[in-house]
Structure formats: structure tokens, C-alpha cells
N, C-alpha and C positions, 0 to 999 in steps of 0.2 A: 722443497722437492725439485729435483731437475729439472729442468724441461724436454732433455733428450730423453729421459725415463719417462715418460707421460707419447713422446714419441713412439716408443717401442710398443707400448701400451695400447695406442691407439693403431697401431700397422696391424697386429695381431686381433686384434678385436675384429677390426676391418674384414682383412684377407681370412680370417680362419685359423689361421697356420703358420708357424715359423717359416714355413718356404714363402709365403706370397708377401710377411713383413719382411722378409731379408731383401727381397726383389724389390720392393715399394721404395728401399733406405740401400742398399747398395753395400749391405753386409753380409757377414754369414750369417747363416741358422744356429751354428752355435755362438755368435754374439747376440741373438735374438733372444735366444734360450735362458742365455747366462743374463741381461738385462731384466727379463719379466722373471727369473726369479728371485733375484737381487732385489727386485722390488718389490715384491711378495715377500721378502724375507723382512724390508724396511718398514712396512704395514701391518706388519704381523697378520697378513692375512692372504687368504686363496682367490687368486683373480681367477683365473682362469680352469674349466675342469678338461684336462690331457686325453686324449682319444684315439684310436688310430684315423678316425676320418680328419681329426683337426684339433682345433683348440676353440672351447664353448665358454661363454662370462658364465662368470660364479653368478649370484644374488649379488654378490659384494662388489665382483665387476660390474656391473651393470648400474651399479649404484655409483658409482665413478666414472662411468663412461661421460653422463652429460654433464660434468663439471670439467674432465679433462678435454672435452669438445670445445668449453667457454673457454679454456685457458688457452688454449690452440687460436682458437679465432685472434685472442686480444695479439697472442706473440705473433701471427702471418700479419694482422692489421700492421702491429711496428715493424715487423720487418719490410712490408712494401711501403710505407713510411721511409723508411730507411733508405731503401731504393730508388725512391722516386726525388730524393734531395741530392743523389750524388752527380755533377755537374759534369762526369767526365763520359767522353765515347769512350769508354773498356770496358772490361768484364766480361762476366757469360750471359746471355738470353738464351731461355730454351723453349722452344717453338713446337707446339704437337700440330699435326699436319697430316693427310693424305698421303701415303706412297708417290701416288701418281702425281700428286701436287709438288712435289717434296721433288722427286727426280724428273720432272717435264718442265717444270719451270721455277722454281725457287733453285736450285742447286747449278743448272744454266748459268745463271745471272751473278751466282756467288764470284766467282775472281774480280770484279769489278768492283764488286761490294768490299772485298775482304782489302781489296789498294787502299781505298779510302776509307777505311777503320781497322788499320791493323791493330790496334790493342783489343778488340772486338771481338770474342768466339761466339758463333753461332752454336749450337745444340739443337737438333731438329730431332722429334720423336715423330715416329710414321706408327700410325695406328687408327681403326675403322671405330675406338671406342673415345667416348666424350670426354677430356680431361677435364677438374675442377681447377680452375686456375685459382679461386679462391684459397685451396689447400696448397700453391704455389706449386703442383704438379708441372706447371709451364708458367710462363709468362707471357706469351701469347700464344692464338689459334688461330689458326686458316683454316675456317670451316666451311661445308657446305649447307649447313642448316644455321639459322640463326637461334642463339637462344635467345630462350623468354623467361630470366630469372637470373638473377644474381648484380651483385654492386659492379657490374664491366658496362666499358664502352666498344660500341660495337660499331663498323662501318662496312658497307656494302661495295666490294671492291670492281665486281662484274658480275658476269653470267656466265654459266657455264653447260654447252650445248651437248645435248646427248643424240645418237644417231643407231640405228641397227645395222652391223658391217659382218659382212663375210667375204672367205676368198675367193679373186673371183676364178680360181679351177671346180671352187667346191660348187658356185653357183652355177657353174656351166653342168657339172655332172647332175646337181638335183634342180631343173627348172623350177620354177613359181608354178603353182596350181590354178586354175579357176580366178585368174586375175589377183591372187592374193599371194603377195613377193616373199611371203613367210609361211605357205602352206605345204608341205613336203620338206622340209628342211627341218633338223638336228640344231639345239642350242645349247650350248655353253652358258650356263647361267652360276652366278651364286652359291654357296653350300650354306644350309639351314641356318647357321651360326650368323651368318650375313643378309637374312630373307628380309630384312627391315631395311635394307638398304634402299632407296628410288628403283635404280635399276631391276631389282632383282622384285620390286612388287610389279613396276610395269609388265614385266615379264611377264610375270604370273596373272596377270590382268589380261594383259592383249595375245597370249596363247598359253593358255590354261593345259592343253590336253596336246601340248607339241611334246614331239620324243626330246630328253635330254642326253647328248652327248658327253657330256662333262662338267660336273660341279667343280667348284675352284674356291679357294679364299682370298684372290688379289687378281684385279686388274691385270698383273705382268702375266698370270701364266694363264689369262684368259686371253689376250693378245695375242701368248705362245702358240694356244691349241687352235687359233683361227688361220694364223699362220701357216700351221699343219694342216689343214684344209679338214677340218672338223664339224663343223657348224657356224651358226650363226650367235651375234653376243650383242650384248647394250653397251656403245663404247663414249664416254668424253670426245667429242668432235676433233678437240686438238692433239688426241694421243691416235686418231686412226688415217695416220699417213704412212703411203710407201707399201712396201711390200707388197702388195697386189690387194689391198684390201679395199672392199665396196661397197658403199653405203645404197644398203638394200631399203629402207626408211631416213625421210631427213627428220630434223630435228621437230620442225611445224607438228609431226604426224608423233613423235616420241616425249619428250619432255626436259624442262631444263630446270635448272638449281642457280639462285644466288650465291657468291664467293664472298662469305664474309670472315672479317680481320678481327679479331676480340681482345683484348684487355683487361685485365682487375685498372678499376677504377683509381686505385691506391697510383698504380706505376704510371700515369698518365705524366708527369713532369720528369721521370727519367730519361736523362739521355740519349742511355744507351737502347730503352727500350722503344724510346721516339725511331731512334736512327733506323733499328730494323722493321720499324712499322712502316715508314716512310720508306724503304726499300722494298717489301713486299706490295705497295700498293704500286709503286712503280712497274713492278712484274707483271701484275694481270693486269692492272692498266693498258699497261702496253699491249698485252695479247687482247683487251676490248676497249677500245680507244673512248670510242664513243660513250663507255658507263666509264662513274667513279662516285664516291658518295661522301659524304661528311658522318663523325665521328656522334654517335645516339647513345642514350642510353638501352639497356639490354629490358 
């Protein structure tokens, strides 16, 4: 059997759906289509039952799912195998990362990086959701939570400091209440999809019963609306400069997160995958001089 067929197989299984396999593999839907049933046609058998909410395993899928899982594992083990022998700085690494991460300080720093490794494409994916790197979704992460599971090496890069800011027209127009710098004031928080986020539980911890201004799904257009003199927001220390913005709580009284760097254990003798690990720790290094950590297991 293929191994690209047991790929489609598994996207669909996954996602539900020919849209969310096409997205996952970087095809169409109807190459998804015509795959899964090319392969139900070579099986003589029905994977999948067609629905308009989605696509459900048969019995028979189901029954193939955890073999086609084993054979996945063995071919991603040789393929980072494969990767971790090749001697040269080229190729692609694909990096999932924070927006804010991704555009504040990793992308700053790329001309410098990109001089001295022009055969080198970086790929950076910005997303608030966990990648498996095991499944080769990325090759590394810059994360703000450290995991606790899987064969990666993990290193703790810095810290990273959180503060309460608004503008300061908005804070002139609604003073502080009763000594409390957050009492009478409108906040820009998080939208439902992101309430697991730090910021967006502090929130909900340290003013439970404040009026909200504006829910958001990104950092950028919550900086937007504070900007616009809207309320108040949980911002990264180093994304709240300029503009007129004021840190109405420091960090001591808010909270912070470690910046860790991840790995599959597999690519750890790669190159190429050394060179941008070694360039990213450069980056926050640099923004917190004083932390840097050595390479752990997960």
C-alpha cells in the first residue's frame, strides 16, 4: 500500500472532512476525495460513512485507523532520521510560533539570519493551537507553555513579562475608583475560543464582574482597540511601547510565562534545524540577557 494513501486516510479521519484533510496536506478536496476512494475501491471496502456534517469511520475504518497510526509513526521516525543525517545549512524548517512572537521578534532579526544561511527557508506558522511535531506538523516551536510528553528536547529560552495597559486619554477620561487602578474601566479581553489562554484566565480571575469593551482573537487587534482609547488589556511587556500606552498594573502584580524552544528528539543532529534553534535562542536571549537554559528532555 502507499504511504501517501494511508496519509489521506489519516487527514480525513482526523479533520472529519475532505476540507480540513485538503488544508492539513495542501491539496484539493477533490484530490482528497478521489484518494479515499481509490482506496476504498483497493480494499474492497467502505472507510468512511459520507454525511453532510462530515466524514464518520466505518467499523472497518476504525479497524485500520490504529495500524495506519503505527505505520505513520515508523515512516515520521525515518524521515527525522533522514533529517537529522543531512550535513548541510539548506532546506526548509517550519517553525509554529505566536503571532506576536513571530512578528515582534523572530522576523526583526531574520535579514541577519537569512545573510548567513542563504540556502535556508524558514516557514513560520502563527497559531494560539499546539502543533504535534511528532506528526512533523513543524520542526520546531516557540512556545509559551512547556510540554510534558512526547520524545522532544526542550530548552527554556527567557521569560516573558505580562503588564495591564491602557491609553493614557482613556485613563484620564475614567479615573481609578477607590484606590483600585482597574475599577471603573472597560476591558478588551480574549473571545471564548481563547479563554484558556494566561491572559484571558487572569482576567477573568482578577476582575470577574468588569464591563467588557471588546472581545478579540489576536493580540494585534487588541493593541488596535486600546490604541483607540477603548479600555483596558493583559499585554506582553515588550509589545506595549509608544503610542501613548500605560501600564496601569506591573508585571509583580500580573503574571509571567517561560519562552520555551522544542524539538522532536529525532532532528536534534540536523543542521539545518541546529542553525535556526541557535538563531532563535539568540533572539530572546538577547531581549532577556540575563535567562537562557540548556537543552531537557520534555
Amino acid at each position: 500500500m502507499d504511504w501517501n494513501d494511508l496519509k489521506y486516510f489519516l487527514e480525513v479521519a482526523r479533520g472529519g472532512s475532505l476540507t480540513a484533510a485538503s488544508n492539513a496536506l495542501r491539496v484539493s478536496q477533490s484530490t482528497v476525495g478521489r484518494r479515499i476512494a481509490e482506496l476504498e475501491a483497493r480494499l474492497d471496502t467502505r472507510l468512511f460513512a459520507r454525511h453532510q456534517t462530515g466524514y464518520f469511520l466505518t467499523d472497518e475504518g476504525r479497524a485500520i485507523l490504529a495500524r495506519a497510526e503505527a505505520v505513520e509513526e515508523n515512516m515520521l521516525a525515518f524521515e527525522r532520521g533522514a533529517s537529522g543525517r543531512n550535513p548541510g545549512v539548506s532546506g526548509n524548517v517550519r517553525l509554529a510560533t505566536s503571532d506576536n512572537l513571530a512578528s515582534d521578534l523572530v522576523i526583526p532579526a531574520l535579514p541577519a539570519f537569512i545573510r548567513r544561511h542563504p540556502q535556508l527557508r524558514l516557514e513560520i506558522l502563527t497559531t494560539t493551537a499546539t502543533v504535534e511535531l511528532g506528526r512533523r506538523e513543524a520542526d520546531l516551536a516557540l512556545r509559551m507553555v512547556r510540554p510534558s510528553h512526547g520524545n522532544l528536547k526542550v530548552r527554556r529560552l527567557g521569560e516573558m513579562t505580562y503588564g495591564v495597559y491602557g491609553r493614557r486619554d482613556y485613563l484620564d477620561r475614567h479615573p481609578a475608583r477607590d484606590g483600585d487602578p482597574l475599577a471603573g474601566r472597560a476591558w478588551i479581553v480574549w473571545d471564548e475560543a481563547h479563554a484558556h489562554l494566561p491572559a484571558a484566565q487572569w482576567q477573568a480571575q482578577r476582575a470577574p464582574g468588569a464591563p467588557v469593551a471588546l472581545a478579540t482573537s489576536s493580540l494585534r487587534t487588541q493593541i488596535a482597540a486600546m490604541q483607540a482609547g477603548i479600555g483596558l488589556a493583559v499585554l506582553p511587556d515588550f509589545l506595549a511601547v509608544g503610542d501613548g500606552l500605560v501600564r496601569v498594573l506591573p508585571s509583580e502584580q500580573v503574571f509571567s510565562n517561560g519562552v520555551w524552544l522544542v524539538m522532536h528528539a529525532d532532528l536534534g543532529a540536523s543542521a539545518r534545524i541546529r542553525a535556526v534553534a541557535d538563531f532563535l535562542a539568540e533572539v530572546v536571549i538577547r531581549a532577556n540577557p540575563e535567562l537562557s537554559g540548556r537543552w531537557t528532555g520534555a
